[in-house]
C-alpha positions in Angstrom: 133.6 -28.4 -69.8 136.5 -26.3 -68.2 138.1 -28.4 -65.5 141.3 -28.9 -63.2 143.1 -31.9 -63.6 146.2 -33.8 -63.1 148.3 -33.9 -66.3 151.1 -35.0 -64.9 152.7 -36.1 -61.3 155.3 -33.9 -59.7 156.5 -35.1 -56.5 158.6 -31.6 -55.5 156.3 -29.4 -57.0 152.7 -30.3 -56.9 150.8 -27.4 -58.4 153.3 -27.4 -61.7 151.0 -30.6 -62.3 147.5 -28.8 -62.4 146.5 -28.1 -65.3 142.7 -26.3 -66.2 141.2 -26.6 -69.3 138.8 -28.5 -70.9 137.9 -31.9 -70.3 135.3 -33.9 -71.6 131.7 -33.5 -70.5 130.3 -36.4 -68.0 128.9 -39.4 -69.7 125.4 -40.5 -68.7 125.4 -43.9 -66.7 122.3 -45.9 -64.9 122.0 -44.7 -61.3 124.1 -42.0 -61.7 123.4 -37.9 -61.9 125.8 -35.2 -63.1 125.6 -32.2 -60.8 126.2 -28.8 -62.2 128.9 -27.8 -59.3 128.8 -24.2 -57.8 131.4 -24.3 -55.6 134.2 -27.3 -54.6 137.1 -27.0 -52.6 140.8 -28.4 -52.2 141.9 -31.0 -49.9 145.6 -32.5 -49.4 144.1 -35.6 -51.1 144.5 -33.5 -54.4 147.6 -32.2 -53.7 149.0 -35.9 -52.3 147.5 -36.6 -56.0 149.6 -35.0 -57.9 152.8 -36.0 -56.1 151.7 -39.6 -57.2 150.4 -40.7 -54.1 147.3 -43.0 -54.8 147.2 -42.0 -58.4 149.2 -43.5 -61.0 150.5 -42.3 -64.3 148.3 -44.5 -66.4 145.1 -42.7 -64.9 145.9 -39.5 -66.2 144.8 -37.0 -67.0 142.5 -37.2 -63.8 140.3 -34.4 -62.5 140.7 -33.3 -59.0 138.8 -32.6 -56.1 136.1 -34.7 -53.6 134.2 -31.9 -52.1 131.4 -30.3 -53.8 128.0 -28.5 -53.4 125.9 -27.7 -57.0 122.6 -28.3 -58.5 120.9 -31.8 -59.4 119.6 -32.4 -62.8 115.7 -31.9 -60.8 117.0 -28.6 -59.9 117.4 -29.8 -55.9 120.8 -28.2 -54.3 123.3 -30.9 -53.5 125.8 -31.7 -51.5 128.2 -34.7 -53.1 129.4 -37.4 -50.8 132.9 -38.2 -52.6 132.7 -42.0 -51.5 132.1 -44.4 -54.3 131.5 -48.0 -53.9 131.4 -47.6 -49.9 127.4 -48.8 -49.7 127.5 -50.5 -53.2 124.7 -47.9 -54.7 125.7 -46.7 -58.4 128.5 -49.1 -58.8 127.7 -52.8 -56.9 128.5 -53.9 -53.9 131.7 -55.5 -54.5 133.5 -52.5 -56.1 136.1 -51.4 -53.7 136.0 -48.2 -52.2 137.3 -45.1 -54.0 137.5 -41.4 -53.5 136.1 -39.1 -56.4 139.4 -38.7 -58.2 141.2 -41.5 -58.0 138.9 -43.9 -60.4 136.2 -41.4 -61.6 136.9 -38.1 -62.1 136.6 -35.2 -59.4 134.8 -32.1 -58.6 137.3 -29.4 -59.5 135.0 -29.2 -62.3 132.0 -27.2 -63.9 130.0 -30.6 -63.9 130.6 -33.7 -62.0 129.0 -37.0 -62.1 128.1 -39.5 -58.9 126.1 -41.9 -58.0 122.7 -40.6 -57.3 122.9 -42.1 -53.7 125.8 -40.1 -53.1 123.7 -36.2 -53.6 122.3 -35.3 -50.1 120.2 -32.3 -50.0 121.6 -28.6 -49.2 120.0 -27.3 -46.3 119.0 -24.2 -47.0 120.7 -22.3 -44.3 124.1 -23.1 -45.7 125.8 -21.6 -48.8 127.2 -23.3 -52.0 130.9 -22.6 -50.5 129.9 -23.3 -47.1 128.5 -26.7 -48.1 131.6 -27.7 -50.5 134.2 -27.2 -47.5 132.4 -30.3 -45.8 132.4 -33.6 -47.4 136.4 -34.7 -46.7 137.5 -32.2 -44.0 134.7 -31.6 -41.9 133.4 -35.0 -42.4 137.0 -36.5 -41.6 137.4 -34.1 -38.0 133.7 -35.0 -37.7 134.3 -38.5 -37.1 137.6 -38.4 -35.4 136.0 -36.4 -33.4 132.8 -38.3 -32.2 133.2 -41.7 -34.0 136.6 -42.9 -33.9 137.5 -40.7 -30.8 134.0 -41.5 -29.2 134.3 -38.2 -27.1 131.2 -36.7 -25.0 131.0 -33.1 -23.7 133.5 -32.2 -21.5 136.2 -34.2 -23.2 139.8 -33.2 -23.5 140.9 -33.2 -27.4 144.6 -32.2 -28.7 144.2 -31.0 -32.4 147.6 -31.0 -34.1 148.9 -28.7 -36.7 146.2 -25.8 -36.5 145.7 -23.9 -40.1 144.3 -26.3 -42.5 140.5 -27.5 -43.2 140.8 -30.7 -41.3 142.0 -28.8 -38.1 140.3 -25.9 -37.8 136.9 -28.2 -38.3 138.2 -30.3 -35.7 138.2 -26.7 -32.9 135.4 -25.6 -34.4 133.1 -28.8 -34.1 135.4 -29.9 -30.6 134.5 -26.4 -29.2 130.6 -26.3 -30.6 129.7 -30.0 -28.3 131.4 -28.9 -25.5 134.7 -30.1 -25.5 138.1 -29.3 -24.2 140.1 -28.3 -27.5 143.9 -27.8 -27.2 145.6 -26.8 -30.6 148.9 -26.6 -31.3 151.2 -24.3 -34.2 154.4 -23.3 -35.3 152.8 -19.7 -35.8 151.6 -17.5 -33.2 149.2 -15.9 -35.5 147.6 -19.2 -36.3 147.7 -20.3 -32.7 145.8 -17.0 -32.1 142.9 -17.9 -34.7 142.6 -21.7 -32.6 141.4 -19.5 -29.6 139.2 -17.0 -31.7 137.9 -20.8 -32.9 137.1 -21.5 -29.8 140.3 -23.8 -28.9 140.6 -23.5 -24.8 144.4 -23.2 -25.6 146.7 -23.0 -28.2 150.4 -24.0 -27.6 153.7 -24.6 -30.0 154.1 -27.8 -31.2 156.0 -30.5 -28.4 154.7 -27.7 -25.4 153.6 -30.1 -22.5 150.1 -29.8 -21.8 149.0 -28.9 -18.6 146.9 -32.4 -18.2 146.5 -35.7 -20.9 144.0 -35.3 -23.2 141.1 -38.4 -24.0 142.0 -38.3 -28.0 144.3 -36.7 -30.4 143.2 -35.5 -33.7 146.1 -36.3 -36.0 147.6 -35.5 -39.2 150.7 -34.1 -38.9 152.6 -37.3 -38.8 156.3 -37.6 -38.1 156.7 -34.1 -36.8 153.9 -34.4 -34.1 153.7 -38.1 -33.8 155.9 -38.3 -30.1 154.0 -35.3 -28.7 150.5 -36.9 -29.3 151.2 -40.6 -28.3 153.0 -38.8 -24.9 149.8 -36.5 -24.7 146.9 -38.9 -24.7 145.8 -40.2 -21.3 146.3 -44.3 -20.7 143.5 -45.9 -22.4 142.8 -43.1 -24.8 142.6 -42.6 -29.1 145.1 -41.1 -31.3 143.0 -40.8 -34.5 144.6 -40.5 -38.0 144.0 -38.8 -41.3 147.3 -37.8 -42.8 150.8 -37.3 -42.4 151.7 -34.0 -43.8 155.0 -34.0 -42.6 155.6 -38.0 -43.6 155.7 -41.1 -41.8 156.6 -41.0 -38.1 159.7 -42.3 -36.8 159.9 -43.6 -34.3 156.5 -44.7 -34.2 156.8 -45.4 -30.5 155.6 -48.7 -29.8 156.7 -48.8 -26.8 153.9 -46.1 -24.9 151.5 -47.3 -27.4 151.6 -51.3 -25.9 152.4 -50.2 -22.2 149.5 -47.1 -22.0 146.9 -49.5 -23.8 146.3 -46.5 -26.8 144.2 -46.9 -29.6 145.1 -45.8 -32.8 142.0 -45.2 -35.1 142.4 -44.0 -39.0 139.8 -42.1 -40.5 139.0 -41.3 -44.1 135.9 -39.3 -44.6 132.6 -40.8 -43.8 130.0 -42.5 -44.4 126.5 -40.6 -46.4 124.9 -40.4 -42.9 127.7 -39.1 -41.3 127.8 -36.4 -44.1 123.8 -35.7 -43.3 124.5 -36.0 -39.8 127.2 -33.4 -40.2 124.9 -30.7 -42.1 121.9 -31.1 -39.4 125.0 -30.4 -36.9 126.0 -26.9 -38.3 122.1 -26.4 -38.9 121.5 -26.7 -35.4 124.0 -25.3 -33.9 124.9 -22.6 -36.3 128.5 -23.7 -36.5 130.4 -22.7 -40.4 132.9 -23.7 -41.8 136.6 -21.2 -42.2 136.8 -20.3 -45.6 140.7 -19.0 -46.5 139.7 -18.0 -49.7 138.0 -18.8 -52.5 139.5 -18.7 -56.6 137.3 -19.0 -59.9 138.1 -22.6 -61.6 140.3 -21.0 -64.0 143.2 -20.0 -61.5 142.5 -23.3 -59.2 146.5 -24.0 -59.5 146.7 -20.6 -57.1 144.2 -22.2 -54.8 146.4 -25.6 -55.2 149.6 -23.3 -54.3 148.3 -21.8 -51.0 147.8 -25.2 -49.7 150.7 -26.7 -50.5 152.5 -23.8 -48.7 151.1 -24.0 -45.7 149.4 -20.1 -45.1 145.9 -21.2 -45.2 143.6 -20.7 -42.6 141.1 -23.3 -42.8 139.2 -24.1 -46.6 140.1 -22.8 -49.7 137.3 -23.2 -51.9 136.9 -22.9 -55.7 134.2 -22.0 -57.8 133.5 -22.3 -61.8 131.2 -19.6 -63.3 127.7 -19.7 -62.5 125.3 -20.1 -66.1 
């Protein structure tokens, strides 16, 4: 099967280390399915990946990618949870918990295998692409959002770093329940698309806000780190899910201890978070923002415009239909 994997690790130049080409087909395994994928997507994960974060040298070649939407083996339209080993089904409950990609390969593939448990069904009412830009970004803002951050309707949220998949989920859900979504980017152009999201405001990154927010939806890491710990109200939640920018330092202790924050990481979700998440954007007719999308076989372009930083929202991939 044609596939995009990690051959090799490149720290300064992640997308060099993408190769497509073919890989071997997915073996058949008890409790498992192999879902014919029709459209996945690309999340810093993969491009952390191929620096050589979380994946070593001995598990290569490795195929990328956690998200995916495609067609079970009884014909039902998927949706792939890329958590294996969270709830034990398909592997046993004492398997630690792994990401597609990292022990088994990913979804940056024409066919990907999971553990049955792991296929939720497609709602109709949402495309393949649609569907494959949830399970890591809009799960992750999903439950930073409402989980972790526990916030209600009329919230205040800051979202930090507007552009990617993660953020713009996290203005588009914030906005949908009734929150107060502030957003902040080095680009007026992108700060412009956080309003048309539905942020209530959209400032540069380190502009005061005009009142502490309840939680912080965080991934930026060193480069927005102060801002958010000196933005969130006493008693409030910065949650994190990456650090695009690298480890923060200082990490400020000191407003941390004396303002009584909570700092909550989150990667992905659970399956009923994921399910919970797709009757969400049913009901309320919420999408996700697709950048673009590539065919399979030029997924090192799509692997390109995330690592640089242009993207607005998901860029999606999608192998040849049979």
């Amino acid at each position: 099967m044609l596939a995009a994997y990690a051959a090799r690790l490149a720290p300064n130049d992640p997308a060099s280390a993408l190769d497509v080409g073919e890989r071997p087909d997915p073996v058949d395994r008890e409790n498992w399915s192999t879902v014919e994928v029709r459209a996945a997507s690309i999340n810093h994960h993969d491009i952390w990946a191929l620096r050589g974060v979380g994946l070593s040298e001995k598990a290569l070649p490795m195929v990328l990618g956690t998200d995916a939407a495609g067609v079970a083996p009884d014909g039902t339209e998927v949706v792939v949870h890329g958590v294996v080993g969270q709830d034990g089904h398909g592997v046993g409950p004492r398997e630690p918990r792994t990401l597609l990609s990292e022990k088994y390969p990913g979804t940056l593939a024409e066919r990907v295998s999971v553990p049955t448990a792991n296929l939720i069904p497609k709602p109709p009412e949402l495309g393949f692409e649609e569907a494959a830009c949830l399970p890591t970004a809009w799960l992750t803002a999903y439950r930073m959002l409402f989980g972790a951050g526990e916030l209600s309707p009329g919230d205040r949220v800051l979202v930090q770093g507007a552009g990617g998949g993660l953020t713009s989920a996290a203005i588009i859900l914030g906005a949908a329940a009734g929150l107060e979504v502030y957003a902040t980017s080095r680009s007026a152009e992108k700060r412009e698309r956080a309003l048309s999201l539905g942020a209530f405001a959209a400032l540069e990154p380190g502009e005061r806000l005009p009142t502490r927010v309840d939680a912080v939806v965080e991934s930026v890491g060193r480069a927005t780190w102060k801002h958010s710990v000196s933005s969130v109200r006493a008693g409030g939640v910065i949650t994190v899910a990456g650090l695009t920018s690298g480890d923060p330092e200082p990490a400020e202790l000191t407003r941390v201890f004396f303002q009584d924050l909570r700092i909550h990481g989150v990667t992905m979700g659970t399956r009923d978070d994921l399910a919970a998440l797709l009757r969400f954007l049913v009901r309320t007719g919420v999408r996700p923002t697709i950048d673009s999308t590539v065919p399979l076989d030029r997924a090192r372009d799509g692997v390109a415009r995330v690592v640089s930083g242009d993207h607005f929202g998901k860029v999606v991939v999608t192998p040849a239909t049979p």
